[in-house]
Backbone atoms as SQL, in Angstrom:
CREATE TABLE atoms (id INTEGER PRIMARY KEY, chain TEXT, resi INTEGER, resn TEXT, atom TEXT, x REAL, y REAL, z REAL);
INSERT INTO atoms VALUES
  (1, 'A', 1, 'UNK', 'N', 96.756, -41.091, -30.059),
  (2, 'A', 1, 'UNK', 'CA', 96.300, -41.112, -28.694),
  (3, 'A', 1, 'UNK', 'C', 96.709, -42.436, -28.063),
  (4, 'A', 2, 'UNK', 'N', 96.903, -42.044, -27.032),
  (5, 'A', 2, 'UNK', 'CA', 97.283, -43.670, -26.346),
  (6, 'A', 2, 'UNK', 'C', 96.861, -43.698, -24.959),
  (7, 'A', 3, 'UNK', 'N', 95.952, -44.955, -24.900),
  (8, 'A', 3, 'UNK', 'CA', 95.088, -45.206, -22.959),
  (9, 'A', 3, 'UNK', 'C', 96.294, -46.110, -22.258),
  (10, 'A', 4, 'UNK', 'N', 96.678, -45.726, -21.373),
  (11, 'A', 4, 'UNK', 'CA', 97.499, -45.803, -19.880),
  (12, 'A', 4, 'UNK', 'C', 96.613, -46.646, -19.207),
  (13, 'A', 5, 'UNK', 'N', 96.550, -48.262, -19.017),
  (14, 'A', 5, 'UNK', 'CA', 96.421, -48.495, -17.618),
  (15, 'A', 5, 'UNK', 'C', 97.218, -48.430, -16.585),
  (16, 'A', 6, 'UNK', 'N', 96.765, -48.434, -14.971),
  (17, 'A', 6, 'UNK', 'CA', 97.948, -48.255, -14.302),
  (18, 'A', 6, 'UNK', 'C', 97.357, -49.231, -12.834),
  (19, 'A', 7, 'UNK', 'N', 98.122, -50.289, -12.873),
  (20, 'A', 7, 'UNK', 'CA', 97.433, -51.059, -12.253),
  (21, 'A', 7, 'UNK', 'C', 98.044, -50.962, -10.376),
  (22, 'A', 8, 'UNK', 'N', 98.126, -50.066, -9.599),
  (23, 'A', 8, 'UNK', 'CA', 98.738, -49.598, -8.086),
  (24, 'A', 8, 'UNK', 'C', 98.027, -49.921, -6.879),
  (25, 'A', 9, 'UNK', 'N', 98.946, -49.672, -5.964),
  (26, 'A', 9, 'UNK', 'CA', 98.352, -50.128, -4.118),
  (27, 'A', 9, 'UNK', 'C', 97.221, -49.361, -3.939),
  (28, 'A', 10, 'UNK', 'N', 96.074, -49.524, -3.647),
  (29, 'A', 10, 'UNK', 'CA', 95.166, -48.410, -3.436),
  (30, 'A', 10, 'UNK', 'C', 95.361, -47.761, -2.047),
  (31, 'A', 11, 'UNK', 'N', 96.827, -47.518, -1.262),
  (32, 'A', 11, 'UNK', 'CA', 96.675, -46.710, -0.394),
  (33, 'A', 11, 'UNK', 'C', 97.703, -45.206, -1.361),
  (34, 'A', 12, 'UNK', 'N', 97.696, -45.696, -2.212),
  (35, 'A', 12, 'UNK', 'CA', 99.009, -44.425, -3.055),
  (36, 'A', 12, 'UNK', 'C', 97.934, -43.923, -4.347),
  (37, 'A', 13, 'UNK', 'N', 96.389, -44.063, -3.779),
  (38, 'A', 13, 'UNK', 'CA', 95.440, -43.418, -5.209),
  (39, 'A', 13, 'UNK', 'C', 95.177, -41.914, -4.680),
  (40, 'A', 14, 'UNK', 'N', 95.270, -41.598, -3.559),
  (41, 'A', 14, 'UNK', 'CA', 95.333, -40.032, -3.663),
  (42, 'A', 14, 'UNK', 'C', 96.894, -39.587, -4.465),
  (43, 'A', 15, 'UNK', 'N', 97.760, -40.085, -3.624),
  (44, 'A', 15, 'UNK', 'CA', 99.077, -39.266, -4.446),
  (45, 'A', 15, 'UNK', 'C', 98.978, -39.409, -5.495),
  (46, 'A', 16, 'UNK', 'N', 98.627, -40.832, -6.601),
  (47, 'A', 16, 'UNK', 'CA', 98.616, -40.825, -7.999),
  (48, 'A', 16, 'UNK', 'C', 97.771, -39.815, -8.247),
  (49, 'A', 17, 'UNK', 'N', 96.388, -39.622, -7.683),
  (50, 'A', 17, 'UNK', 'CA', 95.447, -38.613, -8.232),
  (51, 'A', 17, 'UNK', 'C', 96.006, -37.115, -8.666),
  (52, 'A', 18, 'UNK', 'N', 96.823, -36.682, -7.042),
  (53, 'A', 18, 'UNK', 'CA', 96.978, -35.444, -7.374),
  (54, 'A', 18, 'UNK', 'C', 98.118, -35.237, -8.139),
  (55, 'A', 19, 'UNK', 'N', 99.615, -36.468, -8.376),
  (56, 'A', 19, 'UNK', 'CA', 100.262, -36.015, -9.179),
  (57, 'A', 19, 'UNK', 'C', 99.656, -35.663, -10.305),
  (58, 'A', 20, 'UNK', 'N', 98.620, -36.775, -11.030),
  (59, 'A', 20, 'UNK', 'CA', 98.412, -36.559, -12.838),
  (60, 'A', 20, 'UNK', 'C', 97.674, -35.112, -12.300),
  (61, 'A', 21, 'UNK', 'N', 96.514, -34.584, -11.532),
  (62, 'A', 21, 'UNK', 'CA', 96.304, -33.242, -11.647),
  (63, 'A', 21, 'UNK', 'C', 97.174, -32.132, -11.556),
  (64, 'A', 22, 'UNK', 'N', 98.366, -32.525, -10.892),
  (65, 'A', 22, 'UNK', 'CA', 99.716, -31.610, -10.792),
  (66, 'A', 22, 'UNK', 'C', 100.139, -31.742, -12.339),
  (67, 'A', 23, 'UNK', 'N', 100.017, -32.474, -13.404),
  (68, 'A', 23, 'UNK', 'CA', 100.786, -32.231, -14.098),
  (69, 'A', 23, 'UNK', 'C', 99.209, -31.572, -15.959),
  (70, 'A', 24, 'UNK', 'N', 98.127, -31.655, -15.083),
  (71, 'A', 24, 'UNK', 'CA', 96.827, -31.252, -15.726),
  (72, 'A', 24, 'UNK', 'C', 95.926, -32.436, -16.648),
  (73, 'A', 25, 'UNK', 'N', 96.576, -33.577, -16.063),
  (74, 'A', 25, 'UNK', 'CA', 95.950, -34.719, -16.341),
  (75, 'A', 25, 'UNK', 'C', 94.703, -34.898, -15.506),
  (76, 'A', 26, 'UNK', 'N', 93.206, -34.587, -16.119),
  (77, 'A', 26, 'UNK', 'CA', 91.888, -34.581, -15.238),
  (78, 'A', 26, 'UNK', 'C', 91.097, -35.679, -15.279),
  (79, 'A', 27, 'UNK', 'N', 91.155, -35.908, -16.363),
  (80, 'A', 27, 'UNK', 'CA', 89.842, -37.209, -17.236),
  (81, 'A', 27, 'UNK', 'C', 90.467, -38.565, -16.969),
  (82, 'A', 28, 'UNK', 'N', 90.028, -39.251, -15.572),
  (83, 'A', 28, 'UNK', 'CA', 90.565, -40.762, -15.414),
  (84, 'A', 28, 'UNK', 'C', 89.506, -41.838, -14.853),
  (85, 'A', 29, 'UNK', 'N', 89.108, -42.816, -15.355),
  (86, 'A', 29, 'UNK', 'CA', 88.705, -43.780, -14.603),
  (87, 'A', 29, 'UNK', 'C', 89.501, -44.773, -13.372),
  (88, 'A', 30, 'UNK', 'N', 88.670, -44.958, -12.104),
  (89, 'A', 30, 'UNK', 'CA', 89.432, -45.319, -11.347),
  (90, 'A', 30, 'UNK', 'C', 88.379, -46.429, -10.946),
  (91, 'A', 31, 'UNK', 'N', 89.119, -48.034, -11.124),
  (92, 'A', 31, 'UNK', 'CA', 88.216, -48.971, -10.389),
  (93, 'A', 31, 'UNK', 'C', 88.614, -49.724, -9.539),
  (94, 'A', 32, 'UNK', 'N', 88.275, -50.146, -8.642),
  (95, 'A', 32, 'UNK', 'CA', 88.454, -51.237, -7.527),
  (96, 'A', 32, 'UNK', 'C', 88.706, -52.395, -8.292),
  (97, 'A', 33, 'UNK', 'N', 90.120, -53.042, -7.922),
  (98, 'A', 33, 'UNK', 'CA', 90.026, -54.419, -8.655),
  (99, 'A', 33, 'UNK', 'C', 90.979, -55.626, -8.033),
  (100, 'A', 34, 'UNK', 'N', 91.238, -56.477, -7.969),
  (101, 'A', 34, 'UNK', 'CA', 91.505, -58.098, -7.253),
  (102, 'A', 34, 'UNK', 'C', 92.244, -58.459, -8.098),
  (103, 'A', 35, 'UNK', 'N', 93.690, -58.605, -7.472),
  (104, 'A', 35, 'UNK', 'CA', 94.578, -59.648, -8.462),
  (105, 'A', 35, 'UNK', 'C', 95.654, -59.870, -8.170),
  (106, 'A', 36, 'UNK', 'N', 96.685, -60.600, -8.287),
  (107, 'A', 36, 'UNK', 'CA', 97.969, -60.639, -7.502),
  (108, 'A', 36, 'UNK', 'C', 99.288, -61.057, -9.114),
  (109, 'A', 37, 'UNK', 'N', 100.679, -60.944, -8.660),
  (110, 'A', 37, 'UNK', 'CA', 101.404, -61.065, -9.671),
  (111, 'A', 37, 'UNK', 'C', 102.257, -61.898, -9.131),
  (112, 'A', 38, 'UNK', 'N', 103.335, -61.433, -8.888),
  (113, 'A', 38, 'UNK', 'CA', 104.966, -62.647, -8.545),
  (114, 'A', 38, 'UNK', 'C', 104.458, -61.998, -6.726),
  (115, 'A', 39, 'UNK', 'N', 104.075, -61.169, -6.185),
  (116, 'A', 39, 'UNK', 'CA', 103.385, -60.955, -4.679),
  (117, 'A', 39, 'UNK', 'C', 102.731, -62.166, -3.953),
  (118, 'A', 40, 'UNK', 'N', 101.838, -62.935, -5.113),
  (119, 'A', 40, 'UNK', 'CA', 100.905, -64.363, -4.822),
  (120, 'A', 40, 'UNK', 'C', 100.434, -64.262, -3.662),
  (121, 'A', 41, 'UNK', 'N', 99.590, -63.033, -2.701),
  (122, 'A', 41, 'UNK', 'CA', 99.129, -63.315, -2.016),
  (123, 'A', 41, 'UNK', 'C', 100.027, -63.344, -0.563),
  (124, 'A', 42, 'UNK', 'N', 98.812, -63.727, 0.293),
  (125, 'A', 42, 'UNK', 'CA', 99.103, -64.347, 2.060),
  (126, 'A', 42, 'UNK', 'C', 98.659, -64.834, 3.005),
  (127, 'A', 43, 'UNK', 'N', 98.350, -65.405, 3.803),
  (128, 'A', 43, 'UNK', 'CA', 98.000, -66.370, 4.462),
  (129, 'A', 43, 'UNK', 'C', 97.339, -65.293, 5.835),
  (130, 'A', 44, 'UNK', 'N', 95.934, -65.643, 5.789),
  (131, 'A', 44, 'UNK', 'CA', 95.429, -65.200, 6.654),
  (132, 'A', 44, 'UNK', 'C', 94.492, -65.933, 8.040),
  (133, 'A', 45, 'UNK', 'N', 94.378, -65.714, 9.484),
  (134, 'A', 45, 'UNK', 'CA', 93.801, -65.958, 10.074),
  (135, 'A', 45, 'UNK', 'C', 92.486, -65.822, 10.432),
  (136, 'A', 46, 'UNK', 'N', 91.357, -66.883, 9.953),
  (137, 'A', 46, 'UNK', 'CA', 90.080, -66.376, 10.893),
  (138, 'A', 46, 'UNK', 'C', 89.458, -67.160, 11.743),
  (139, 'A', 47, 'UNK', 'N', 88.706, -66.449, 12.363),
  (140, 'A', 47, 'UNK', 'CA', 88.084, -67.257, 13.219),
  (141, 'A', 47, 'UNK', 'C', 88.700, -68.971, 13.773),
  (142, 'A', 48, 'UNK', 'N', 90.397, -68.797, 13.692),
  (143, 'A', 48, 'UNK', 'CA', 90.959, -69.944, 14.212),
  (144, 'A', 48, 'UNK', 'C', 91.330, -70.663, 13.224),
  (145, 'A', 49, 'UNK', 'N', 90.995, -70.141, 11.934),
  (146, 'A', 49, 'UNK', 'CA', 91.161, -71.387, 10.607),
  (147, 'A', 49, 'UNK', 'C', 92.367, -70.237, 10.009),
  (148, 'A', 50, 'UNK', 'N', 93.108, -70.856, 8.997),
  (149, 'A', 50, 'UNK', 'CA', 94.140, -70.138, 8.247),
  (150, 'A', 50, 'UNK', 'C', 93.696, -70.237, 6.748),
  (151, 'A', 51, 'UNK', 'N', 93.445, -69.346, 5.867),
  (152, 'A', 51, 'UNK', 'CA', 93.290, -69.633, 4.341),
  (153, 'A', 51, 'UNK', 'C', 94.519, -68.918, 3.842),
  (154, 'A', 52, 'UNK', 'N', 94.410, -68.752, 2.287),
  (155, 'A', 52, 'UNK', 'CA', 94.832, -68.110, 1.840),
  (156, 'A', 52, 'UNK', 'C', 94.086, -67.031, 0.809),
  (157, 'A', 53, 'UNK', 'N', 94.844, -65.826, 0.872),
  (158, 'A', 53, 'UNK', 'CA', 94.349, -64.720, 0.407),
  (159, 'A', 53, 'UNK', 'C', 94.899, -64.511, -1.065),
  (160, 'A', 54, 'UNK', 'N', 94.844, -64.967, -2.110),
  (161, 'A', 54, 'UNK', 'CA', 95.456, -64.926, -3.422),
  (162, 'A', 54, 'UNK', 'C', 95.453, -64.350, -4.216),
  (163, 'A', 55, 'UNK', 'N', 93.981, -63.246, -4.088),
  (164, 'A', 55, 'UNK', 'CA', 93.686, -61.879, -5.316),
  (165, 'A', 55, 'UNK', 'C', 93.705, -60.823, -4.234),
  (166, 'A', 56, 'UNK', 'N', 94.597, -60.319, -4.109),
  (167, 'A', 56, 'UNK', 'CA', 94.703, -58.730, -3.255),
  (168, 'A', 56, 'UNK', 'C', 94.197, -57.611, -3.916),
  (169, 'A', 57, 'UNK', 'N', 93.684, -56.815, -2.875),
  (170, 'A', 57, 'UNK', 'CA', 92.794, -55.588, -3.554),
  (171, 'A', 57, 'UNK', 'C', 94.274, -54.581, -4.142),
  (172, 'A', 58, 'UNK', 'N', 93.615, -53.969, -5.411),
  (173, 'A', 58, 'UNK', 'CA', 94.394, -52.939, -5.660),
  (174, 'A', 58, 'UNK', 'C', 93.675, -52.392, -6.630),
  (175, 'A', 59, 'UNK', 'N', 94.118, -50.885, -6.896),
  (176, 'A', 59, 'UNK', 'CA', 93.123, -50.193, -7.819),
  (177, 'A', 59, 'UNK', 'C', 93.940, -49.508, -8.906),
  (178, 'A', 60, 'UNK', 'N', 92.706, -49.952, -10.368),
  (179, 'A', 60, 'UNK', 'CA', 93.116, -49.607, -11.859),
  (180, 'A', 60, 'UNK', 'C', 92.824, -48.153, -11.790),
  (181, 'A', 61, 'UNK', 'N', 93.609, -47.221, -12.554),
  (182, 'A', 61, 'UNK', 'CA', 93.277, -46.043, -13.170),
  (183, 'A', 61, 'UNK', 'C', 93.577, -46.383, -14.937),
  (184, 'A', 62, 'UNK', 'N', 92.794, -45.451, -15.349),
  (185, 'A', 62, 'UNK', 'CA', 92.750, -45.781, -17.082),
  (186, 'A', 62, 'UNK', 'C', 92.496, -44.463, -17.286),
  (187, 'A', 63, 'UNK', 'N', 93.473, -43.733, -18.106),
  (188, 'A', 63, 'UNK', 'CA', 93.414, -42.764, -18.886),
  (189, 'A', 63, 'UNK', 'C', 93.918, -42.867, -20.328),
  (190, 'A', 64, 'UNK', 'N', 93.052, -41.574, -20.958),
  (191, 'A', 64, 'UNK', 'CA', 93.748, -41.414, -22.435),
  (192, 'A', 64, 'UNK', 'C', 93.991, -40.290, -22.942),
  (193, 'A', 65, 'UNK', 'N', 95.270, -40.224, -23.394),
  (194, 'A', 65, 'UNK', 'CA', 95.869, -38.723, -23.362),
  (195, 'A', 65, 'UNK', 'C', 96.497, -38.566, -25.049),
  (196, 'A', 66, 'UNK', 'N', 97.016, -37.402, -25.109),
  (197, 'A', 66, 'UNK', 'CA', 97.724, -37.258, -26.590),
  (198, 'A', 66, 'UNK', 'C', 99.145, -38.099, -25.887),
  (199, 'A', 67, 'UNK', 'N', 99.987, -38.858, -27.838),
  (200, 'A', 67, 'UNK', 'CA', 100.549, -39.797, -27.353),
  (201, 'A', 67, 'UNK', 'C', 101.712, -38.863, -27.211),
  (202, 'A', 68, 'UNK', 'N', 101.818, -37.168, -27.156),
  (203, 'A', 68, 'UNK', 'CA', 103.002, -36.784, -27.392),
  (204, 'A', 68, 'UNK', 'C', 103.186, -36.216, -25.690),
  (205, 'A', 69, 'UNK', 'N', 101.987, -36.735, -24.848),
  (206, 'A', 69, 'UNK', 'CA', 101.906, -36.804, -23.187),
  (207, 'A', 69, 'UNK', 'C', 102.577, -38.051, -22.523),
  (208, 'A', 70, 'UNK', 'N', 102.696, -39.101, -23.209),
  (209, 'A', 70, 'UNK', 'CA', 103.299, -40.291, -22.755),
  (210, 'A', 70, 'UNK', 'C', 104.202, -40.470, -21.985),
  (211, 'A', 71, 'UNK', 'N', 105.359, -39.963, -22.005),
  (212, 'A', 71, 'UNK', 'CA', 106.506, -40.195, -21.316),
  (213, 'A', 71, 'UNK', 'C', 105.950, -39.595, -19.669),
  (214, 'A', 72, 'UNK', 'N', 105.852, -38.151, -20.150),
  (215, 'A', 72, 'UNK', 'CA', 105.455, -37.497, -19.059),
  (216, 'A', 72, 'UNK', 'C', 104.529, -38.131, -18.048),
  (217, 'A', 73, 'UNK', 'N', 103.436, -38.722, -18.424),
  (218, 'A', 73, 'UNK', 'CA', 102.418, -39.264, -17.515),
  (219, 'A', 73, 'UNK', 'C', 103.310, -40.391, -16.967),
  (220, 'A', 74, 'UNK', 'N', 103.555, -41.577, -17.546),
  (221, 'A', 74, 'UNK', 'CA', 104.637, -42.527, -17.234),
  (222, 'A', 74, 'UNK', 'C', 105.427, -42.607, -16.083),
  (223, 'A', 75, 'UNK', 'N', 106.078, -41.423, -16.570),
  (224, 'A', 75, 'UNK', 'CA', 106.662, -40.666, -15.278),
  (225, 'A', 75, 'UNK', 'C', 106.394, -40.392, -13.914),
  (226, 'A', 76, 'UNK', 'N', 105.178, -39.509, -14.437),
  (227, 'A', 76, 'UNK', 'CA', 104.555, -39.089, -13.188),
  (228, 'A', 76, 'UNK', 'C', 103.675, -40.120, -12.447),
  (229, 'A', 77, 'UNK', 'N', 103.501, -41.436, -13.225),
  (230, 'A', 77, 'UNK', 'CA', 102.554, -42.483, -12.673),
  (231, 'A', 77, 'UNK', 'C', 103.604, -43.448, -11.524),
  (232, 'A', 78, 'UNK', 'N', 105.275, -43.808, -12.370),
  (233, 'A', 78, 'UNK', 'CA', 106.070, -43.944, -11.254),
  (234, 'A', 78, 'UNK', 'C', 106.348, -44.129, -10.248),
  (235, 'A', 79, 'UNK', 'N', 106.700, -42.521, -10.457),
  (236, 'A', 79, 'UNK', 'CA', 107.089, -41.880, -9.219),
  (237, 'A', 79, 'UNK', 'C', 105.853, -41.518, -8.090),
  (238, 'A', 80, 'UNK', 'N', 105.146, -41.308, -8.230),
  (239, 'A', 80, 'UNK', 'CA', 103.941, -41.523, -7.345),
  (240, 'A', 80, 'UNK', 'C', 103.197, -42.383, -6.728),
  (241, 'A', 81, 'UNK', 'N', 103.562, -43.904, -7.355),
  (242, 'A', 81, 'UNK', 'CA', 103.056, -45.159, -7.026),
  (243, 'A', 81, 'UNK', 'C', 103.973, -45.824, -6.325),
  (244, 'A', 82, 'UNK', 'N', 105.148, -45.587, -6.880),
  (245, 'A', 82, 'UNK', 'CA', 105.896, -46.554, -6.177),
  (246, 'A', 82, 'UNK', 'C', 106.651, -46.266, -4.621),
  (247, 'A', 83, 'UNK', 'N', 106.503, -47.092, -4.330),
  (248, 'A', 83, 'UNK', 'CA', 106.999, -47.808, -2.635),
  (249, 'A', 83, 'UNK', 'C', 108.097, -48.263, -2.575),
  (250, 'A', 84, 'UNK', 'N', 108.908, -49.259, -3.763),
  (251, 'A', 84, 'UNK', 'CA', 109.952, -50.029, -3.583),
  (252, 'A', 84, 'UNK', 'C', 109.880, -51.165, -3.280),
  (253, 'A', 85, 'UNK', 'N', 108.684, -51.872, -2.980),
  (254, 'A', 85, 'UNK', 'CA', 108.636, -52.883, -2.179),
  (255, 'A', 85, 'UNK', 'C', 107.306, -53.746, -3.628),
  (256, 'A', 86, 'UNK', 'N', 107.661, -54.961, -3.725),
  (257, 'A', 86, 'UNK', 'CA', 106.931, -56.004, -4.117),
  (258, 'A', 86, 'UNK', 'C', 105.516, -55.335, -4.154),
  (259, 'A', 87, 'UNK', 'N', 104.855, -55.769, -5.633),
  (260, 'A', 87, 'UNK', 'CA', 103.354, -55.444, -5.386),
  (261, 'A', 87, 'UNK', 'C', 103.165, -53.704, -5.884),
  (262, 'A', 88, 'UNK', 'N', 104.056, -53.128, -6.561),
  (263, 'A', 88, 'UNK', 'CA', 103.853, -52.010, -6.531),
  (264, 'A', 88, 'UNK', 'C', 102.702, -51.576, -7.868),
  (265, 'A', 89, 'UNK', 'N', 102.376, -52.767, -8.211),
  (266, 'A', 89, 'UNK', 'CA', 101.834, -52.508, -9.633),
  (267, 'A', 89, 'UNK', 'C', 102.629, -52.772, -10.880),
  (268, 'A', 90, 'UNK', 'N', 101.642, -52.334, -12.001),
  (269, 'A', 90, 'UNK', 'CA', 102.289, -52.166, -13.011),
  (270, 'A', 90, 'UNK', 'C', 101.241, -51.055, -14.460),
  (271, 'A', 91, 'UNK', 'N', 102.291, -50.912, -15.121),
  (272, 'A', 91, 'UNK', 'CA', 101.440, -49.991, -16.119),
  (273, 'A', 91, 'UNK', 'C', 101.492, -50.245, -17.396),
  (274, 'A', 92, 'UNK', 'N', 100.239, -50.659, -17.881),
  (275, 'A', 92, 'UNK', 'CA', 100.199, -51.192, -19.284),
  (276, 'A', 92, 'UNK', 'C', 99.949, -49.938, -20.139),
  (277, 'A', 93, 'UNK', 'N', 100.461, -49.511, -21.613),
  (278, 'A', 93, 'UNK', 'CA', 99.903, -48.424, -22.854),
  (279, 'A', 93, 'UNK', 'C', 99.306, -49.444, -23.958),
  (280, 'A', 94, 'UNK', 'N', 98.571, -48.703, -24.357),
  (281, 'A', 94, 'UNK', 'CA', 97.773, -49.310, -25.527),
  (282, 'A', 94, 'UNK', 'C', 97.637, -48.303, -26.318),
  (283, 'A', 95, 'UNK', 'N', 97.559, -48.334, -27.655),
  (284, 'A', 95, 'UNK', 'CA', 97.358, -47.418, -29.007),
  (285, 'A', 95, 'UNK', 'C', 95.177, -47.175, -28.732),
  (286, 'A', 96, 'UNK', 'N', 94.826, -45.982, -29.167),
  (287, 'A', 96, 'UNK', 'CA', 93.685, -45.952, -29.364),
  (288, 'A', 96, 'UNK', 'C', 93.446, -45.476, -30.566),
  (289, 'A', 97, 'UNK', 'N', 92.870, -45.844, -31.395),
  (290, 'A', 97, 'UNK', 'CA', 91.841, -45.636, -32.912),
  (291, 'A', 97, 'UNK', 'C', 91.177, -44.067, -32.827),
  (292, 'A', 98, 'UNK', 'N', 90.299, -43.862, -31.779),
  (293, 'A', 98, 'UNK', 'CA', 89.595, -43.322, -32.047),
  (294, 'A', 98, 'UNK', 'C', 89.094, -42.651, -30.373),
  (295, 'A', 99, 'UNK', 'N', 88.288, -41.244, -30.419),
  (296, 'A', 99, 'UNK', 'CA', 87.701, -41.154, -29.481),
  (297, 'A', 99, 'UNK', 'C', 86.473, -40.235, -29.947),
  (298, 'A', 100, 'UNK', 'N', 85.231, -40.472, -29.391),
  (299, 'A', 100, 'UNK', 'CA', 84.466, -39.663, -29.639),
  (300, 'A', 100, 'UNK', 'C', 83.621, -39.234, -28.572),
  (301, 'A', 101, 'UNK', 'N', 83.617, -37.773, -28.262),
  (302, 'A', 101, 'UNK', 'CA', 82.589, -37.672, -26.591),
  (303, 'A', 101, 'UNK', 'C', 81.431, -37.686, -27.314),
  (304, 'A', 102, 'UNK', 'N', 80.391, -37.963, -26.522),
  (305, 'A', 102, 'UNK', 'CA', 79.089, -38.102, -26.892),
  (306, 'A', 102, 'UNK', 'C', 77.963, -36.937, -27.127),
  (307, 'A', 103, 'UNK', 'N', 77.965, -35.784, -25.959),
  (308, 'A', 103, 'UNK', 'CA', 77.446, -34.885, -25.720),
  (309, 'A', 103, 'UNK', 'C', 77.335, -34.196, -27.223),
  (310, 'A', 104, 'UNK', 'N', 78.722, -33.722, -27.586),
  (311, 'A', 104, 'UNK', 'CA', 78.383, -32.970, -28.885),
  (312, 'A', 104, 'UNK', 'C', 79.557, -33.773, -30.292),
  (313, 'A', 105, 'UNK', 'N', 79.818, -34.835, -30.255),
  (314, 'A', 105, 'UNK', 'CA', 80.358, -35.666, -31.665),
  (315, 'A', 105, 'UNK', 'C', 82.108, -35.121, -31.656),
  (316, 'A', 106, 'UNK', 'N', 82.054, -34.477, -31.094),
  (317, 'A', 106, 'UNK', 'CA', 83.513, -34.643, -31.019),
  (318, 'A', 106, 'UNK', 'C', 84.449, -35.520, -31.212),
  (319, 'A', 107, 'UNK', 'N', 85.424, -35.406, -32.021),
  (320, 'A', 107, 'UNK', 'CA', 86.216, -36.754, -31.991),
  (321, 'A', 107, 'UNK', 'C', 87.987, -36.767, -32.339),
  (322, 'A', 108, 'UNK', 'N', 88.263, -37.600, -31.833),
  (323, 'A', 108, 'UNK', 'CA', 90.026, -37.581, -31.477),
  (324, 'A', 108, 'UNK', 'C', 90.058, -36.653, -30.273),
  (325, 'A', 109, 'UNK', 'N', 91.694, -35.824, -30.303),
  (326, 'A', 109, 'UNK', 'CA', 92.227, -35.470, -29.221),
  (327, 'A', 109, 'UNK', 'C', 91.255, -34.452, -28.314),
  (328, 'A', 110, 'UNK', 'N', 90.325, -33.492, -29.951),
  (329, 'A', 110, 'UNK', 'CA', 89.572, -32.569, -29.055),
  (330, 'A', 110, 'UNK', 'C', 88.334, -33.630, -28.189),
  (331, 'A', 111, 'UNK', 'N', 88.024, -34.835, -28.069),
  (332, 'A', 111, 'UNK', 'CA', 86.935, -35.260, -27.538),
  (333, 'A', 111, 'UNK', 'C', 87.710, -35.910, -25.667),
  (334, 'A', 112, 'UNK', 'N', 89.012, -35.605, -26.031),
  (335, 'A', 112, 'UNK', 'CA', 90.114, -36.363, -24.664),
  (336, 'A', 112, 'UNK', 'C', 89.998, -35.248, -24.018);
């Protein structure tokens, strides 16, 4: 099994949403989160003063799928996120050990 972060613009979290459901990917966490990369931010105006803005909003999705789904999701995470333009994100994989749902002990792929 392997968990997908996918770190994107949060104006492209519907299209990411419905691609992975276009492709029957259902089970995802999605969080609000602050951070910037080689983008570093921008310089904003208030109230007459100028700061700078250095952690830009953008939002994590985290899923975990069978690892023989990988490419495919990858794919489909992509092409759905990306803009072309600076800031588009990025997508980390990680190996998982183990999964177990809680409700009834399930564990590995049948608990994903």
């Amino acid at each position: 099994m392997k968990k997908v972060e996918a770190i994107i613009q949060p104006f492209k979290l519907e299209e990411v949403k419905e691609a992975l459901i276009g492709i029957g990917i259902d089970g995802m966490t999605v969080s609000e989160v602050r951070g910037h990369g080689r983008q570093k931010g921008h310089k904003e105006v208030y109230r007459g003063q100028e700061y700078q803005v250095d952690l830009l909003p953008k939002v994590k999705i985290e899923i975990v799928i069978p690892a023989a789904r990988l490419d495919e999701v990858v794919r489909t995470l992509v092409s759905s996120a990306r803009t072309g333009k600076i800031g588009d994100g990025k997508i980390f994989v990680f190996d998982v050990a183990d999964a177990i749902r809680i409700r009834n002990d399930e564990r590995g792929e049948a608990a994903i």
